[in-house]
N, C-alpha and C positions, 0 to 999 in steps of 0.2 A: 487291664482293668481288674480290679478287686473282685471277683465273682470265681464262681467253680466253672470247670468247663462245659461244654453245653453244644448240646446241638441249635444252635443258633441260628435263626432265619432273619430277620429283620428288629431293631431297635434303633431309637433314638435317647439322646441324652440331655435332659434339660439344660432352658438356658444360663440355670446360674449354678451349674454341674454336680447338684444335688442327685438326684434322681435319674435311674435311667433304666428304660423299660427294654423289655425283650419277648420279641412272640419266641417260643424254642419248642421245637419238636418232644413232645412227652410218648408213652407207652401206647395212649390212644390220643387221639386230636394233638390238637395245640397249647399248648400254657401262656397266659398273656403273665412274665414274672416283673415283678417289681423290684426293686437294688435300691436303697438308701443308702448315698456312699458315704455319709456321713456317721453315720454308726455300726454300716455292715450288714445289716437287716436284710431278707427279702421276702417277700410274701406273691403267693398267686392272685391275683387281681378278678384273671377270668381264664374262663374255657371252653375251647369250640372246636367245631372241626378245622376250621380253619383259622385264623388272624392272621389279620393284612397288617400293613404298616404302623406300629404305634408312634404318633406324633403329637410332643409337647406343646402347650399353650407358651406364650412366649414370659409369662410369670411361672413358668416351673409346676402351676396346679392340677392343672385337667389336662387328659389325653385324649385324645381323637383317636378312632381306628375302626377298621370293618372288619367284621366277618359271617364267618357265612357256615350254615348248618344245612346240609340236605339244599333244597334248592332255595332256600330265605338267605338274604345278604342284607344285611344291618350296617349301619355307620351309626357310630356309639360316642356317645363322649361323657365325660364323669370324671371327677378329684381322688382317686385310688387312698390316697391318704385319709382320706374321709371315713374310708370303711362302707362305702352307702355303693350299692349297685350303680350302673350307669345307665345314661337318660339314651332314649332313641334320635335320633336328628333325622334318622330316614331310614327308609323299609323296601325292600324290592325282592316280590315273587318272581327269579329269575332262571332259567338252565346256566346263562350266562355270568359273568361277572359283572355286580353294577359298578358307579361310580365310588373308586377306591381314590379317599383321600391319599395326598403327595406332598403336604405341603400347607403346614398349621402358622399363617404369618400373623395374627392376631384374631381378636375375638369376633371380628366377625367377618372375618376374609381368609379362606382356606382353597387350597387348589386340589381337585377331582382329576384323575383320569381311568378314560377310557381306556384299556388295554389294546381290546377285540377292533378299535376303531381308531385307535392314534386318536384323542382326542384330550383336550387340557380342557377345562372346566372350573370357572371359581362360583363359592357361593360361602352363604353365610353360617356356618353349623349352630349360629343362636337362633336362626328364626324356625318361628313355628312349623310351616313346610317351605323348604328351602326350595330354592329353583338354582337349578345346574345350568348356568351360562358357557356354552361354548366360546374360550378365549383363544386358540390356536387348535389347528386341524394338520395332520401330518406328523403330532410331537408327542415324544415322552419323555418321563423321568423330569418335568417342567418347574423351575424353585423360582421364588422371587426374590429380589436382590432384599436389604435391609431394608432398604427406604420403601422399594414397594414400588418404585418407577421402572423397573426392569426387568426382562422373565429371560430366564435362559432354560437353553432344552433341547435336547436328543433330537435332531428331523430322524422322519422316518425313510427318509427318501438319501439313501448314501452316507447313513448315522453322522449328518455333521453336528455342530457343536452350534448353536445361533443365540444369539442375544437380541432382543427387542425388546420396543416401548412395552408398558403395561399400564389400563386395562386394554388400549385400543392397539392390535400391532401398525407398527411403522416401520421404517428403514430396521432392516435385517442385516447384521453384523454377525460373518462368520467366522468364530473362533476360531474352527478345526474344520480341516476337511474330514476327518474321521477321529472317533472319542465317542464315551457313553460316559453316561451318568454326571454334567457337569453341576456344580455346587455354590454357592457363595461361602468365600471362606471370610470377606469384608465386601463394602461397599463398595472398593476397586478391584478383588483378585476374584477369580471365577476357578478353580479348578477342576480338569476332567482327568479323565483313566481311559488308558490306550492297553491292554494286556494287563499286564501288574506292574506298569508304569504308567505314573502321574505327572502331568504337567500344569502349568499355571500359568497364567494368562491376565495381566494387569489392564485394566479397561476405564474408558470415562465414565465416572458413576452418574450421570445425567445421559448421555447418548448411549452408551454402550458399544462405543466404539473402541476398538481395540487400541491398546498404545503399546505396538511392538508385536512380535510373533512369540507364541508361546514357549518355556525352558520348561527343561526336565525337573521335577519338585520332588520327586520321590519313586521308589523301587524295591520291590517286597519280590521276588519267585514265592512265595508262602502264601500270597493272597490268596484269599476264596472267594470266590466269584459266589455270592449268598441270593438268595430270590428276593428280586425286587430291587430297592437303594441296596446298594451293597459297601456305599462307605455314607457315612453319615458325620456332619461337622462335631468339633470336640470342642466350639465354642473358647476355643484359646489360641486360634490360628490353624490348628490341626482339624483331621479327621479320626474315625475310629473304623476299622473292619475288622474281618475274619481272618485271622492267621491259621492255616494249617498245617499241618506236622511237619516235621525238619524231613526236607530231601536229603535223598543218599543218592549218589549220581554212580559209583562205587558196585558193580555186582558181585555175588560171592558163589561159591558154589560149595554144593553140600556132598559129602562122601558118606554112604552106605559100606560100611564091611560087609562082608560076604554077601554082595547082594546076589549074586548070581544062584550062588548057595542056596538062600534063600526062599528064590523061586521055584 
C-alpha cells in the first residue's frame, strides 16, 4: 500500500479503493489516519484512547467506528472528507466493551458484536436510538455476503467456519472445521485463515451451501496477526494485512576479543 509504515491495528479500505482508514498506535492513544490514495494525502480524522474498527459506507463516504475513553464507549459515524466532526449513533457508560461495529453493509444495516459474549448484533446506525438485535449467539468476526442473504462467522464452539441464512438463521453449512476470520471476497467465494494460510471456499450464493471442500488461496510466514479483523477485502478479488519483518531462519554468532581479558 502507498502509506509510511505504521504501527497498524485495524483498517478498512473503501469500496471504490479511494480511501482507506487506519486506527494506528500513536505516542499516546490511538490515531484514527486517513489515506487518499488518490493523491497521496493523509490527515488524522480523530483521537482516542482507543479505536475499534473503522468501517466504510458502501459509497466510499462515511465511516463507522467505536471508541472508547476512560470507561465511555461511543459508536461514531461521520464523512472525514467533510472536515466536520462525527455524529454519535450510540453512547454506553461501560467497564466493559459495548457493541463494536464488524460489518458496515449499507446505510441502514450494520453488524455489532459482542466480544465478552460471542454475540452478532445488527442495527441501523441511521436511526435516532438504534436497537442492537441479537442475530447469532456463539459467533465472531460475522460479515454478510453482497446480497445481504447470507452471514458467515467464526462459531465459538471449535472455531468453525459457518454460513447461514440472514436476518433469520437457518440450515448451517460448515465451511471448515477450524479457521478464523472468514470474509466474502464475491458473492460465491468466502475466504478464511488457518495460521498464515488462507483458504477459499466457493459456495451457493442463495443457500450457502458449500460447492466442494475448501483449496489453499494463499501463504505469507510474514503475516501479522493484527487486533480484531486482521485481513480485510481489497475490493478486487483480494485482501489486505500486516506484513511483518523478513525472517532469518539463519543464526549467527558474535565474537568478543579479549573478552576474558576483559573481565
Amino acid at each position: 500500500m502507498p502509506m509510511e509504515q505504521a504501527d497498524f491495528q485495524r483498517y478498512d479500505l473503501s469500496r471504490n479503493r479511494r480511501w482507506f482508514a487506519a486506527a494506528v498506535q500513536a505516542t499516546e492513544g490511538t490515531e484514527l489516519r486517513i489515506y487518499d490514495l488518490q493523491n497521496g494525502q493523509r490527515f488524522v480524522w480523530l483521537r482516542a484512547e482507543q479505536v475499534r474498527h473503522p468501517l466504510w459506507s458502501a459509497d466510499g463516504e462515511r465511516l463507522l467506528v467505536a471508541v472508547r475513553d476512560s470507561t465511555r464507549w461511543t459508536i461514531l459515524i461521520g464523512a472525514p472528507s467533510s472536515g466536520l466532526p462525527p455524529d454519535t449513533v450510540a453512547a454506553f457508560e461501560t467497564d466493559a466493551a459495548g457493541p463494536d461495529p464488524v460489518d458496515f453493509h449499507d446505510d441502514h444495516l450494520a453488524l455489532a458484536q459482542d466480544w465478552n459474549r460471542s454475540l452478532t448484533m445488527r442495527f441501523d446506525p441511521t436511526a435516532a436510538e438504534p436497537i442492537f438485535d441479537t442475530v447469532l449467539t456463539g459467533a465472531r468476526f460475522s460479515s454478510l455476503s453482497p446480497g445481504g442473504k447470507l452471514i458467515a462467522y467464526q462459531a465459538l464452539e471449535g472455531s468453525r467456519i459457518i454460513v447461514t441464512s440472514f436476518p433469520v438463521p437457518g440450515r448451517r453449512w460448515q465451511l471448515a472445521s477450524v479457521g478464523v476470520e472468514p470474509l466474502w471476497l464475491s458473492a460465491t467465494e468466502v475466504v478464511y485463515r488457518s495460521g498464515v494460510s488462507w483458504y477459499l471456499v466457493r459456495i451457493n450464493p442463495d443457500t450457502g451451501e458449500p460447492a466442494g471442500a475448501a483449496t489453499l488461496w494463499e501463504k505469507d510466514p510474514r503475516f501479522s496477526d493484527t487486533s480484531g479483523w486482521s485481513n480485510r477485502p481489497s475490493h478486487d478479488g483480494g485482501i489486505i494485512y500486516v506484513e511483518g519483518p523478513t525472517q532469518t531462519s539463519s543464526p549467527y554468532l558474535r565474537v568478543v576479543p579479549n573478552w576474558v581479558s576483559q573481565m
